[in-house]
C-alpha positions as a Markdown table, in Angstrom:
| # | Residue | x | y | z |
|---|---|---|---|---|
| 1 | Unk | 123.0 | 98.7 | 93.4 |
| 2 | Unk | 119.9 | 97.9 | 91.1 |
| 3 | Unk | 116.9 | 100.5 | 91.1 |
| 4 | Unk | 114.2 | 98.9 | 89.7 |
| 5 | Unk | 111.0 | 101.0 | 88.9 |
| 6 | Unk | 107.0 | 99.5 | 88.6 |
| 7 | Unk | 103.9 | 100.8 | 87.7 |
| 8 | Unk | 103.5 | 104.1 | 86.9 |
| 9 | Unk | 107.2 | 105.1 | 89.0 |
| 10 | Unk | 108.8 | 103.3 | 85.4 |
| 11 | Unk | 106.4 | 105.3 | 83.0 |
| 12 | Unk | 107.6 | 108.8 | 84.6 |
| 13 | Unk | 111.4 | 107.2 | 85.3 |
| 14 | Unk | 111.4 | 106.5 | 81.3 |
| 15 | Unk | 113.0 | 103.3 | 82.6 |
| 16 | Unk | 112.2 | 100.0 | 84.4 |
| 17 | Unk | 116.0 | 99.9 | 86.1 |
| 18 | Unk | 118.6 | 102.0 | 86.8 |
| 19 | Unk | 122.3 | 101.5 | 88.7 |
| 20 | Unk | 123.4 | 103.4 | 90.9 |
| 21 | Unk | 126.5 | 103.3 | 93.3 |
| 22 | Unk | 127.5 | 104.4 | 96.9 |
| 23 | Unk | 124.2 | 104.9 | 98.6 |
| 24 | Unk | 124.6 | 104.7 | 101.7 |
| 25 | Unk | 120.9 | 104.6 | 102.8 |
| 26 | Unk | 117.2 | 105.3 | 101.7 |
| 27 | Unk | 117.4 | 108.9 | 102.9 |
| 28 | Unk | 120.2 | 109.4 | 100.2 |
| 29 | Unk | 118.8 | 107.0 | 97.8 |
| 30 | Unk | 115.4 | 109.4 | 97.6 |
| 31 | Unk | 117.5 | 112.8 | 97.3 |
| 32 | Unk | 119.6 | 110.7 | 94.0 |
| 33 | Unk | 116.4 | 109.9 | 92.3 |
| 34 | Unk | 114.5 | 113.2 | 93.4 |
| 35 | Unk | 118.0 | 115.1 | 91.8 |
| 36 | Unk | 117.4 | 112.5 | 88.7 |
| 37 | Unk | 113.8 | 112.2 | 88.4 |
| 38 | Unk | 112.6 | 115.1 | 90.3 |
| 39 | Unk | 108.9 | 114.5 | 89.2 |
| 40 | Unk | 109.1 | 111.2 | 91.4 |
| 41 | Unk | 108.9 | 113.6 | 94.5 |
| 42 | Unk | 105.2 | 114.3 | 93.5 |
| 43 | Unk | 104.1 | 110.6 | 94.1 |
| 44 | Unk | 103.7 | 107.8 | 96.9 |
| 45 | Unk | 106.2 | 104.9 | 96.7 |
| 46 | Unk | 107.0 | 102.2 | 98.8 |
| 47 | Unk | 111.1 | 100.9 | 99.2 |
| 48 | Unk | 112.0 | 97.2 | 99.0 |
| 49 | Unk | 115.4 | 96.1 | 99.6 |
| 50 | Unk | 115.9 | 92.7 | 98.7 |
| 51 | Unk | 112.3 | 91.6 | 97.9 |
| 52 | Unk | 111.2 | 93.2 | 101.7 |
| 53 | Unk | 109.2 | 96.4 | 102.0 |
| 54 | Unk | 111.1 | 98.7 | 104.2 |
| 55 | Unk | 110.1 | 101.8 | 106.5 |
| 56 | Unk | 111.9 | 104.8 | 107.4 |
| 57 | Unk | 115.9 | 105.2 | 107.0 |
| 58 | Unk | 117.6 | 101.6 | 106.5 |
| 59 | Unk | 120.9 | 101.5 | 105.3 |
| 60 | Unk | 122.0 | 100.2 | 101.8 |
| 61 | Unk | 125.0 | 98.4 | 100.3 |
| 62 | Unk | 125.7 | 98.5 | 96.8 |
| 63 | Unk | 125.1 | 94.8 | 95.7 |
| 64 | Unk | 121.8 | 95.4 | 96.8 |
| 65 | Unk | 118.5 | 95.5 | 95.2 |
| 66 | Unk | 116.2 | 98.0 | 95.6 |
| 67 | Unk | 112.8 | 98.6 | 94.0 |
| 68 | Unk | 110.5 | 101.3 | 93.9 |
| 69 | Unk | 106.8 | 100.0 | 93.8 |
| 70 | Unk | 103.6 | 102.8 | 94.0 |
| 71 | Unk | 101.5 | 101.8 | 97.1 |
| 72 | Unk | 98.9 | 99.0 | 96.4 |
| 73 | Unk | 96.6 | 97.3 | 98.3 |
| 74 | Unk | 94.7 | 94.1 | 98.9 |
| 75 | Unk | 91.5 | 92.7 | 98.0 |
């Protein structure tokens, strides 16, 4: 699965993407990059898989794409 990171989420990753494999679901995806990035847990995000935004738990498969974006809004 690709992990991509924007906005400020890629400054404190030190990267823009990342791969990771056998995730089964967002709930497990957030403790992998809290364990690997744990000053992520100190900021909002929003979760797109495949180009959607998601809430809550969804499940993942690993040729997905996932993307971590910090909450924005509209004007």
């Amino acid at each position: 699965m690709e992990l991509l990171f924007f906005g400020p989420l890629a400054d404190i990753a030190g990267k823009t993407d990342f791969d990771l494999s056998e995730i089964t679901d967002t709930v497990q995806l957030k403790e992998k990059i809290f364990a690997k990035f744990p000053e992520l847990a100190n900021h909002s995000f929003l979760i797109a898989v495949n180009k959607k935004v998601m809430a809550g738990n969804v499940p993942l498969k690993n040729e997905d794409t996932v993307a971590l974006m910090p909450p924005f809004s509209g004007g």
